[in-house]
C-alpha positions, 0 to 999 in steps of 0.5 A: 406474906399471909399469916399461917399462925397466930397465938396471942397470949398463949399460956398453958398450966399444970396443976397451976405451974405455968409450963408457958405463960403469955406467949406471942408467936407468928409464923407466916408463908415463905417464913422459916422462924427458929426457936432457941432458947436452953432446955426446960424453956417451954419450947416443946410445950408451946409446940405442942399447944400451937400444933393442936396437941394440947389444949391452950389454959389461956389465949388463943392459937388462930391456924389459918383464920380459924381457932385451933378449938375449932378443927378437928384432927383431919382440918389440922392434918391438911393444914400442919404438920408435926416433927414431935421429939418422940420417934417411934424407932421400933415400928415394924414397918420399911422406910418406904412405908413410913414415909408414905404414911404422910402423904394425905391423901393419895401416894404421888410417886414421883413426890415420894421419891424427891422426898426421900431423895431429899432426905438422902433415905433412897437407899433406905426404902427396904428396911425396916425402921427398926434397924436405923441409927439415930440420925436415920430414923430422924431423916426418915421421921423428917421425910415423912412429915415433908410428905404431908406437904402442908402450909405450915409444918412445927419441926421438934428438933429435926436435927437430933442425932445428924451429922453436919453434912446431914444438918446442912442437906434438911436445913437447905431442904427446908430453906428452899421450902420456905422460899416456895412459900410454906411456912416452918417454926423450927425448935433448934439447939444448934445455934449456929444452924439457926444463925444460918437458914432462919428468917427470925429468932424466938428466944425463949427462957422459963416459959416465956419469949425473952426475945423475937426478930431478926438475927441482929435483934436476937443473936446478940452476945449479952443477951444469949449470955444472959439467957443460956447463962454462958459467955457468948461470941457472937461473930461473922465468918464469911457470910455466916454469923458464928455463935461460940460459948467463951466459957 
């Protein structure tokens, strides 16, 4: 497995309140990592520091074998990818057009249609981004990132607004790609999603990783219970680990 991304000791601070502060994070080719963890943890924070978008207060973000500082937007683009939780919903322009906005270079047809195909926006194509439901405009947003087709690909919630037959068509999507050899760092509130189509697990709470392996390591009743401050089950159902809040 080569390593796509490597941050050590990754801190970032406002005004000297630490948003994040000495965090580790790997993701590495064929990985798909989930972050998890309750809102306010830093998860967005940390994206935006290992995709290039903010600039690290301490340690260091190594993309590839080069540090981050050290590449400009277009050395980035042709080797990450970004799903942000801000979505432009009201551009005036079709589905079609939005999703070819990521390809990097020239528009490959035939990868195109799979794409939307993929995402299940073929029937999409001609309208306008605007008029899109939620869950839509995220298929749309999701697409258009998949477009890019980069080595490594940070996903903000690419579940927002999905209806569970949708949530499980991108996280198939997502998990045949990561077997294909690229590498995802996915940001989920679903945890069950995550139990189901992640590698590893990174908790995060108060700006820091509380935890960081396997789902046998991470996905433990004490200590989701602990972080989210809710009762936890933690159980098989088939072939599946279930994660159900007891109170």
């Amino acid at each position: 497995m080569t390593t796509l991304l490597d941050a050590r000791s990754v801190t970032y601070a406002i005004d000297r309140i630490e948003l994040i502060a000495g965090v580790d994070f790997r993701v590495g080719s064929g990985e798909l990592v989930a972050v998890i963890g309750p809102n306010g943890a830093g998860k967005s924070t940390l994206f935006a520091v290992l995709a290039g978008d903010l600039r690290a207060t301490d340690g260091s973000v190594v993309v590839g074998e080069r540090n981050i500082d050290e590449l400009d937007f277009a050395e980035l683009a042709e080797f990450r990818a970004v799903l942000s939780q801000r979505r432009q919903a009201g551009i005036p322009f079709r589905v079609g057009e939005v999703v070819a906005m990521g390809a990097r270079h020239s528009v490959d047809s035939a990868a195109l249609h799979e794409i939307l195909e993929a995402m299940d926006v073929s029937d999409l194509v001609d309208r306008v981004v605007g008029t899109l439901s939620g869950g839509e405009h995220t298929r749309v947003e999701l697409a258009r990132v998949l477009m890019q087709n980069t080595p490594l690909l940070l996903l903000d919630e690419p579940l927002t607004a999905l209806d569970i037959a949708h949530q499980e068509l991108v996280m198939r999507h997502l998990r045949r790609r990561a077997e294909a050899g690229q590498g995802f760092a996915v940001i989920l509130h679903d945890l069950n999603a995550a139990a189901a189509y992640a590698d590893r697990f990174v908790l995060m709470n108060r700006g820091s990783v509380v935890a960081d392996g396997d789902g046998a390591a991470v996905l433990d009743s004490g200590v989701l219970a602990e972080v989210y401050r809710c009762g936890m089950r933690v159980a098989r159902v088939g072939r599946r680990t279930v994660i159900v809040p007891t109170d």
